[in-house]
C-alpha positions as CSV (number, residue, x, y, z in Angstrom):
1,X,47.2,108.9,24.1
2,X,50.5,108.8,24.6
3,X,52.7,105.1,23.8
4,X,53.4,104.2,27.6
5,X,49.1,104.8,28.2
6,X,48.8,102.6,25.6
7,X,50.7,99.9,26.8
8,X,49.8,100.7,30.1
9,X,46.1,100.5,29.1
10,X,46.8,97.2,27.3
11,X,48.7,95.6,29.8
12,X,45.9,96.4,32.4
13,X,43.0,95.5,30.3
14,X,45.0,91.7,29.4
15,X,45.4,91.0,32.5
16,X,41.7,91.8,33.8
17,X,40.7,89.6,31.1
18,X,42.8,86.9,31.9
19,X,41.7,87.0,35.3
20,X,38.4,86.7,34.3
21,X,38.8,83.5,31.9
22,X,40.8,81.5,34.8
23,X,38.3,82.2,37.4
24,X,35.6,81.1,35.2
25,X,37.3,78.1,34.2
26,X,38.4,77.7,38.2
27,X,34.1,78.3,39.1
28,X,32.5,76.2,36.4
29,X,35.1,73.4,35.6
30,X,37.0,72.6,38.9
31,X,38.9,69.2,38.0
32,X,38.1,68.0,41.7
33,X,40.2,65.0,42.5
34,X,41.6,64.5,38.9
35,X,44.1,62.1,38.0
36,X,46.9,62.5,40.4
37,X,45.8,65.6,42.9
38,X,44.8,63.3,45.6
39,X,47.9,61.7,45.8
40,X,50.1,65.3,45.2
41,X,47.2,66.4,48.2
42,X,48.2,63.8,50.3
43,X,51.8,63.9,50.1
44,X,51.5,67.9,50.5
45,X,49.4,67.4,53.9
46,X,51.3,64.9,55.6
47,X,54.5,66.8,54.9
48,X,53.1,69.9,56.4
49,X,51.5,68.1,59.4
50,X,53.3,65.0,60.2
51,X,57.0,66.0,59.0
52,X,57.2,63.5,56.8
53,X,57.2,63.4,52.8
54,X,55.3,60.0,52.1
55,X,51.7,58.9,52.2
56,X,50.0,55.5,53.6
57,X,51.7,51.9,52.3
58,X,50.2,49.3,54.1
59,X,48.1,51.6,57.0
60,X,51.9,53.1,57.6
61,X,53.2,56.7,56.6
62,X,56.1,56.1,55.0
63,X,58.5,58.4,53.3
64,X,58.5,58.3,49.4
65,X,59.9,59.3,46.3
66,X,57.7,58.8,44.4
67,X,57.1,62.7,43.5
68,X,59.6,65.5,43.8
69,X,58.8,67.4,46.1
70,X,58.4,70.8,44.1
71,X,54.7,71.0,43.9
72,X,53.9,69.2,46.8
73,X,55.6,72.0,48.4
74,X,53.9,74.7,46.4
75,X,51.1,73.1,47.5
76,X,51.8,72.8,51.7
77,X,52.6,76.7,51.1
78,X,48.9,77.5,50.1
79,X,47.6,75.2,52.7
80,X,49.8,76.7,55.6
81,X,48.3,79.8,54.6
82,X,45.0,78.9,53.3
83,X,43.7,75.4,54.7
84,X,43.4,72.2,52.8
85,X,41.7,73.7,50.0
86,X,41.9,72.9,46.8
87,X,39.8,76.5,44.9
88,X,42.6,77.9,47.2
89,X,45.7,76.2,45.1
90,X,43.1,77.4,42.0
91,X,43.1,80.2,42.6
92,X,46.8,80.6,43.6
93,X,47.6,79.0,40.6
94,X,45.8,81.7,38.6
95,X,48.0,84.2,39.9
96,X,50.6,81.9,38.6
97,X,49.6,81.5,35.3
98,X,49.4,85.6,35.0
99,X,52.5,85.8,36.1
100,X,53.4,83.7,33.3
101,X,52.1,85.7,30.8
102,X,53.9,88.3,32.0
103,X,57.5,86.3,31.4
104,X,55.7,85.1,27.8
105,X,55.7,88.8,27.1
106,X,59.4,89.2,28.2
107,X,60.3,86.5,25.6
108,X,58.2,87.6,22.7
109,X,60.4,91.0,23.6
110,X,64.1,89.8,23.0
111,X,62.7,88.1,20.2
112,X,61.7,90.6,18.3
113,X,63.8,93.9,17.1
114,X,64.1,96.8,19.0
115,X,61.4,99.2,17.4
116,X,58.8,96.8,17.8
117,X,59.5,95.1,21.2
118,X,56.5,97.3,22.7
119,X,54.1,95.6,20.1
120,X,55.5,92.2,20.8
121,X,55.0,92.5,24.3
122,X,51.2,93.5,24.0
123,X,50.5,90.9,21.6
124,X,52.1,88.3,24.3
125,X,50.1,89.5,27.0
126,X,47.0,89.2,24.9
127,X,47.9,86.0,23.4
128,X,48.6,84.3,26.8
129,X,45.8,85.7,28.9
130,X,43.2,84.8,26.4
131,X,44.7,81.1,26.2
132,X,42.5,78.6,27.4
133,X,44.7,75.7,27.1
134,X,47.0,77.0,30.0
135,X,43.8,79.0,31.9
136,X,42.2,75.7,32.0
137,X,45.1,73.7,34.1
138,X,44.9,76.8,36.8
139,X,41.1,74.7,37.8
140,X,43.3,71.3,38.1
141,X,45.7,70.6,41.3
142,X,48.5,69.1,39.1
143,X,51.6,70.3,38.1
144,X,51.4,71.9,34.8
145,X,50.9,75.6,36.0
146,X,53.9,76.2,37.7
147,X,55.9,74.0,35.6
148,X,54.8,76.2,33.2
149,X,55.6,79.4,35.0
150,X,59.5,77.8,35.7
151,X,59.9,77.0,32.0
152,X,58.6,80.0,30.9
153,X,61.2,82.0,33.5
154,X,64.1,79.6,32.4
155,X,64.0,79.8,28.6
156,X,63.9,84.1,29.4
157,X,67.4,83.7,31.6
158,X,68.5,81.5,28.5
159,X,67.4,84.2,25.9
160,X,69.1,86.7,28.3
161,X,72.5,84.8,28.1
162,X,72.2,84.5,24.7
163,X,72.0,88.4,24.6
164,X,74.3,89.3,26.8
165,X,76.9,86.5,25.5
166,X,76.5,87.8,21.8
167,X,76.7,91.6,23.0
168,X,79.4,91.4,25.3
169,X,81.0,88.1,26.5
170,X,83.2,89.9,28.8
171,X,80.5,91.9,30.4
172,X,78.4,88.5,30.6
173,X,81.8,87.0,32.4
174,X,81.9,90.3,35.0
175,X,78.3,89.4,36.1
176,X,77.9,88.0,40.0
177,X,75.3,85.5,39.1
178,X,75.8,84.4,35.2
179,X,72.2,83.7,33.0
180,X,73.7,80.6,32.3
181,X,74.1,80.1,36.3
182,X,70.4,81.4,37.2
183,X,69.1,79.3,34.4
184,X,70.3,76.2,35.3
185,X,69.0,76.9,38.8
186,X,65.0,77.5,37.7
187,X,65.5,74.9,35.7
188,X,66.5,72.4,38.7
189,X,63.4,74.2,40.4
190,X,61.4,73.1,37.3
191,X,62.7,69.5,37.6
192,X,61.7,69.2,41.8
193,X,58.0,69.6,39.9
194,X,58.3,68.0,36.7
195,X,61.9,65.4,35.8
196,X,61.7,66.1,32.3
197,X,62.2,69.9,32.9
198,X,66.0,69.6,32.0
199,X,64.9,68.9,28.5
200,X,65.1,72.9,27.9
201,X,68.9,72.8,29.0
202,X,69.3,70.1,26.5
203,X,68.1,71.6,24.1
204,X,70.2,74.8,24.9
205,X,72.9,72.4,25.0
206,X,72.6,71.2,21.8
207,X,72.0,75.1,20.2
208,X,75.2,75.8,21.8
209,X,77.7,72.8,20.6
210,X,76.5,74.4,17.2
211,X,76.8,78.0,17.8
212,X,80.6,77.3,19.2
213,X,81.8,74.6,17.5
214,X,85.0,76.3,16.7
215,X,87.8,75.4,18.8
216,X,88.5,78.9,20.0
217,X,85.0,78.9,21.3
218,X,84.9,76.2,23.3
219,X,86.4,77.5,26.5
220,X,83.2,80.0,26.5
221,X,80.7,76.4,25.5
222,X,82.3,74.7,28.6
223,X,81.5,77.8,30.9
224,X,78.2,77.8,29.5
225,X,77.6,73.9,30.3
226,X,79.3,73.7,33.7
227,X,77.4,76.9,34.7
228,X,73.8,75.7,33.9
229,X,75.0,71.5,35.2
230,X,76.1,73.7,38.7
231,X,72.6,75.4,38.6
232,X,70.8,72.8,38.0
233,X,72.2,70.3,40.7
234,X,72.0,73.5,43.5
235,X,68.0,72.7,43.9
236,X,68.6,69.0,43.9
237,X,71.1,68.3,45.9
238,X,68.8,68.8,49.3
239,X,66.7,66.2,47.5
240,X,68.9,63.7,46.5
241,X,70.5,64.4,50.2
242,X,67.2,63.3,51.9
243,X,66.4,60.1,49.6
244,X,70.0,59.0,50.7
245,X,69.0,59.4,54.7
246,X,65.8,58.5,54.9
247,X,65.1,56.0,51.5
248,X,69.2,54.5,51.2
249,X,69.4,55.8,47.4
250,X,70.6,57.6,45.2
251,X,68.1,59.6,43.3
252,X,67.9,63.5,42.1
253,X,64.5,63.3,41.0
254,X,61.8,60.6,41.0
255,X,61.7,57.2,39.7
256,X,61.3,57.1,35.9
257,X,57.7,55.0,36.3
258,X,56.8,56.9,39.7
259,X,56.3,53.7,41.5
260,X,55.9,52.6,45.0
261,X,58.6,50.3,46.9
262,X,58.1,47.1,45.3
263,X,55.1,48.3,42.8
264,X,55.1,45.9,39.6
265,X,56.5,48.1,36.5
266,X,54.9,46.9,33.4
267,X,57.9,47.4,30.5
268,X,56.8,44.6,28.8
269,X,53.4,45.8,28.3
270,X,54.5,49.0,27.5
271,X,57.2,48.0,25.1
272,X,53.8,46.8,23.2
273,X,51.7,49.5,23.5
274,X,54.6,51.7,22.0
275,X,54.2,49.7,18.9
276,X,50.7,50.7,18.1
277,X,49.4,53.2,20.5
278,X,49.2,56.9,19.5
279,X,45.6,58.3,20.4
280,X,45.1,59.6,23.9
281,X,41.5,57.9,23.8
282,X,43.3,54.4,23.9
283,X,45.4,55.4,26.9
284,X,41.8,54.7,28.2
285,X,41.6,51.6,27.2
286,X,45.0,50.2,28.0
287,X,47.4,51.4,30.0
288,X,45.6,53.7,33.0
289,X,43.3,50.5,33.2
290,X,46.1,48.1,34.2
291,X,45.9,46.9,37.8
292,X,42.4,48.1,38.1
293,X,39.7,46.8,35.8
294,X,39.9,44.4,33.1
295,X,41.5,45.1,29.7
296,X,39.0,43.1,27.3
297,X,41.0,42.4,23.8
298,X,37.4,43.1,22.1
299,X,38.1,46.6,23.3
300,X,41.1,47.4,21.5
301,X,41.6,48.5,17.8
302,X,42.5,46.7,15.3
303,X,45.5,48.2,14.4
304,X,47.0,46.4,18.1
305,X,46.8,43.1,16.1
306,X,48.9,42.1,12.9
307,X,46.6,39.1,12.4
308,X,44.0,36.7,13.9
309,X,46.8,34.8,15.3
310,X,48.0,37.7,17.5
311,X,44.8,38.7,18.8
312,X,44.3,35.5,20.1
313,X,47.7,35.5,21.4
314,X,47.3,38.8,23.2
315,X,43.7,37.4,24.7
316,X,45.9,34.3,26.1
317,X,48.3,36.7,27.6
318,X,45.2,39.5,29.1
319,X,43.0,36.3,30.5
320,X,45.1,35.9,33.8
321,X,45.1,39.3,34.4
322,X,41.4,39.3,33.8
323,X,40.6,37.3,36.6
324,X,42.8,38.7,39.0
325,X,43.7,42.1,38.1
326,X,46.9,41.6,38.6
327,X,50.2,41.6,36.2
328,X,52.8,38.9,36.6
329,X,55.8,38.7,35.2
330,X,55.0,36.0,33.1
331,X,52.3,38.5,30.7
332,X,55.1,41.3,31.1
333,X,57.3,38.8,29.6
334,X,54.8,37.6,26.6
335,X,54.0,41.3,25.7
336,X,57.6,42.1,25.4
337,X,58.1,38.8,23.0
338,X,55.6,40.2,21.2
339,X,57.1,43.7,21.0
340,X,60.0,42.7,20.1
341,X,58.4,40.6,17.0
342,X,56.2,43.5,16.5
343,X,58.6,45.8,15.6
344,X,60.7,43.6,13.8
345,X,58.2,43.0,11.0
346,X,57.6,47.0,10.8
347,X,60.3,48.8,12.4
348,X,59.2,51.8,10.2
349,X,55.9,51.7,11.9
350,X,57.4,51.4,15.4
351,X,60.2,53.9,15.3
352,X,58.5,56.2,13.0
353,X,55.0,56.0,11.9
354,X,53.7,55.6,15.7
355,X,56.1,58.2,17.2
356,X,55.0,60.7,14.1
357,X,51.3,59.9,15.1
358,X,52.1,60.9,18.7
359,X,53.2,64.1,18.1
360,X,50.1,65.0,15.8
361,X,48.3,63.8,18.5
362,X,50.0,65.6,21.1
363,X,49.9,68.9,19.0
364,X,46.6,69.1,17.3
365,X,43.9,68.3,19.9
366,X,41.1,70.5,21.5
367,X,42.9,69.8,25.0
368,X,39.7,68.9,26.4
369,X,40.8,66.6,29.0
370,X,39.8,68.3,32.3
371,X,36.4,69.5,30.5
372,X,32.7,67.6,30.7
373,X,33.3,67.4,27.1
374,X,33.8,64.0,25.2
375,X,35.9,65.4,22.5
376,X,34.4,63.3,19.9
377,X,34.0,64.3,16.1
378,X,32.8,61.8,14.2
379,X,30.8,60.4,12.9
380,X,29.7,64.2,12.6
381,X,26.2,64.1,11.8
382,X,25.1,61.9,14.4
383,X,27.3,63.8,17.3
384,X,25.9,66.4,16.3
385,X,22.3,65.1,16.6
386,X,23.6,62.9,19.8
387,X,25.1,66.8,21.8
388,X,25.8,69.5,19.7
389,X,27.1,70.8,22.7
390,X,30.2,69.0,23.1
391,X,31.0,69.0,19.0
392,X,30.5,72.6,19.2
393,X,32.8,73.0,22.0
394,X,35.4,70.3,20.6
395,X,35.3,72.1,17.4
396,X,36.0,75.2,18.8
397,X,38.8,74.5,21.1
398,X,40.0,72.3,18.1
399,X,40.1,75.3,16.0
400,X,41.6,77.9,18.3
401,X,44.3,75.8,19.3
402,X,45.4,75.5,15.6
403,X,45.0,79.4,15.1
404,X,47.9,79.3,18.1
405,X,49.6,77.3,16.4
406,X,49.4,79.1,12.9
407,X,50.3,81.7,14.4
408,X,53.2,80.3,15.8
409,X,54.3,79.0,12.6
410,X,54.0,82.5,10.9
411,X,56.1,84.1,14.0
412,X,58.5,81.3,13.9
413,X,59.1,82.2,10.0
414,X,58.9,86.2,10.8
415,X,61.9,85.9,13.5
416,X,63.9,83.3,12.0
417,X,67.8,83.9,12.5
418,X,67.3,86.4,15.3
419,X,69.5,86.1,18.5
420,X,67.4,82.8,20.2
421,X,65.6,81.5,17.9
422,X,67.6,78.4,17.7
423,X,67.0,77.8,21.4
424,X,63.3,78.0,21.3
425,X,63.0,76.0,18.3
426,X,65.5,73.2,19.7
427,X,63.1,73.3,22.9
428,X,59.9,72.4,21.1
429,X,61.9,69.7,18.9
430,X,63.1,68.1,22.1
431,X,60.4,67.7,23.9
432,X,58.2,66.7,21.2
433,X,60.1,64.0,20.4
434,X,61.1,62.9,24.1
435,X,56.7,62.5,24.6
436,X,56.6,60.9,21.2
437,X,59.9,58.0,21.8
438,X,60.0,57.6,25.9
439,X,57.0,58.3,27.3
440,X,54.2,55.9,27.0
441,X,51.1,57.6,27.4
442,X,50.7,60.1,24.7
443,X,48.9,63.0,26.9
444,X,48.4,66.8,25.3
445,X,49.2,68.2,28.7
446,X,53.0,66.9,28.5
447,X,53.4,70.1,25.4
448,X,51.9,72.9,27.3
449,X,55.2,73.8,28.7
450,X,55.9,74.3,24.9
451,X,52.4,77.0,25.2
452,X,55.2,80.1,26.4
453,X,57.1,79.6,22.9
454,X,54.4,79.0,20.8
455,X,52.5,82.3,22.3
456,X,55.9,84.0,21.9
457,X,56.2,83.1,18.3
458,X,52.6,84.0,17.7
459,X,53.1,87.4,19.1
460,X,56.0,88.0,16.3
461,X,53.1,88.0,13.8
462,X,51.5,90.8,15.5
463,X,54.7,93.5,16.0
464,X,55.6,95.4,13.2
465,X,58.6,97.0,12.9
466,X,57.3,100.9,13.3
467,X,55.1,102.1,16.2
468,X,51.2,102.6,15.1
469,X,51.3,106.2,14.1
470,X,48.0,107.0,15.5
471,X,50.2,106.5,18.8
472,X,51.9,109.5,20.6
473,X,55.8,109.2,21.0
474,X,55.7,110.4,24.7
């Protein structure tokens, strides 16, 4: 078999298997009306039927921002084409996610040196077809799949400007559209269906004020930034254009709390949850139950409370709410008090220990969130007698997800110092820490944009530097 079957043959065979594990995962675990996908659903529909981008406020379409509009748009494509249907956006999400895996490949390629790019590639393609983590978000009409796809496609035209900057800056100057240019506009794309998307051309940002610090570099680092700023403000503008006409403001993106006109924006509360919360099980018990059921203080750990006193203090504050459902300012104002005082008497434990917590939490989990699975391990002899089922299934998403992320680790160490390395490490520091520090609920789906680098890291452990020789040279 000559080299080109044999990636050929690969390729083909990754990519059948792939299929295979989405459409399971789209057949036997749909996430039907999970979290967020009615609303996405509705906004999509009455965009594509009524002309307006907005959904019912009292018995009245009106026209929002609460969303971006990128996957609501993804999503009025497949329904133009397909009917409301959500195993139709499934299934065009799968094709999607392959797609992905191809650009995974492409990255794991210009990371790796020349001889063994082929290797790379196949590993890749292996590596993110067999994936559940990302598989399982095709079943699931949220946003994570094409995110993905967008981050994936960005961080490639960064690695390319990297390349071509280092090779040739005034070939890379001679271009029509620069990397830097093309990146910056995906990127905007990636930001109309997730805001925090520009967090990769931060991150590039910051690898860059490094690599040209000098001052005879810096006319090429202020090409670079203005480049991928222009880029990225291309897709927005229309946005931003349409919130001025129809909503009276200016906004690129979406509001930072994705609330309605008027909606009440709990920062208080939140300030307090930030100083103890860290497992995505107490998310449960806090935060997505606030202004719909009752938050009973019996329910909450222990390690919410400092002392007797401030556990009957946080009862006084949840008892109003209690009866009515309904958060006033007055709480919002006692939970941030007791934030503030909070964090005073630990600020290690506030700025550090919690945010730390977050991101062990966010990076070592099963990712069993849109699974019939409860995800709980211990105490382990009596889940196991309770459903050995779902241990067995925790346990073994638990442990694959850690081989990725081995794997990772080992590539990561293997490529070190090659042209982009910097980048893609920068991107999974960023975002790590902007989940840990800004956002409030500590979810495991807000790092599987991270999923392209870590499968293109992983893939360095499998390319060696000399083709097999049991491989023909043709």
């Amino acid at each position: 078999m000559t080299y080109k079957a044999w990636m050929r043959s690969n390729a083909a065979l990754a990519v059948l298997t792939g299929l295979a594990l989405r459409i399971f995962f789209v057949l036997r675990f749909p996430a039907l009306g999970s979290g967020d996908s009615p609303f996405y659903i509705q906004l999509a529909w009455n965009w594509l039927k009524n002309g307006v981008y907005g959904a019912a406020v009292g018995g009245r379409l009106t026209p929002l921002d609460t969303r971006a509009p990128g996957y609501p748009a993804f999503l009025a494509a497949v329904f133009a084409l397909a009917g409301k249907s959500e195993r139709a956006v499934m299934l065009a999400q799968v094709a999607v996610d392959l797609a992905t895996c191809f650009v995974i490949a492409l990255i794991a390629a210009r990371l790796a040196p020349e001889k063994s790019r082929g290797q790379a590639m196949i590993a890749a393609l292996w590596l993110g077809a067999l994936c559940p983590f990302t598989a399982n978000y095709t079943a699931v009409v949220l946003t994570e799949t094409l995110v993905t796809f967008l981050t994936a496609l960005a961080l490639l035209l960064l690695l390319q400007a990297y390349s071509a900057d280092s090779a040739s800056p005034d070939a890379a100057a001679s271009r029509t559209f620069s990397p830097w240019f093309l990146a910056g506009v995906v990127t905007g794309l990636g930001a109309l269906v997730r805001p925090e998307t520009p967090l990769l051309l931060l991150a590039a940002g910051l690898v860059l004020l490094w690599r040209w610090r000098r001052p005879a570099e810096w006319p090429k680092l202020a090409r670079a930034a203005v480049l991928m700023a222009v880029g990225l403000l291309l897709p927005l503008l229309p946005w931003a254009a349409r919130n001025w006409r129809a909503l009276h403001e200016v906004q690129f993106l979406a509001p930072r709390y994705a609330n309605l006109p008027g909606e009440f924006v709990p920062l208080g509360f939140n300030a307090w949850t930030q100083t103890w919360l860290w497992r995505y099980g107490d998310v449960y018990l806090t935060l997505w139950k606030l202004e719909d059921e009752p938050i009973p203080p019996e329910s909450l750990p222990p390690r919410a409370f400092d002392s007797a006193q401030e556990r009957s203090r946080v009862a006084a504050l949840l008892a109003p709410y209690n009866d009515s459902l309904t958060g006033t300012p007055a709480m919002d104002r006692g939970f941030a008090e007791l934030a503030r005082q909070r964090t005073a008497r630990h600020p290690l434990r506030t700025w550090m220990e919690v945010p730390l917590l977050r991101c062990f939490a966010m990076w070592f989990t099963p990712r069993i969130e849109l699974l019939p699975f409860s995800g709980q391990i211990f105490p382990l002899r009596s889940e196991w007698e309770y459903d050995r089922e779902d241990l067995t299934i925790t346990l073994l998403l638990g442990f694959i997800n850690c081989v990725y992320l081995a794997l990772a680790a080992a590539g990561a160490w293997i490529a070190r110092g090659r042209c982009g390395w910097a980048l893609l490490i920068a991107f999974l520091l960023v975002r790590t820490l902007f989940f840990a520090y800004f956002i409030e609920a500590p979810e495991p789906r807000y790092l599987l944009e991270c999923f392209p680098v870590v499968i293109a890291f992983a893939a360095q452990a499998f390319a060696r530097r000399t083709q097999l020789s049991s491989i023909g040279s043709g």
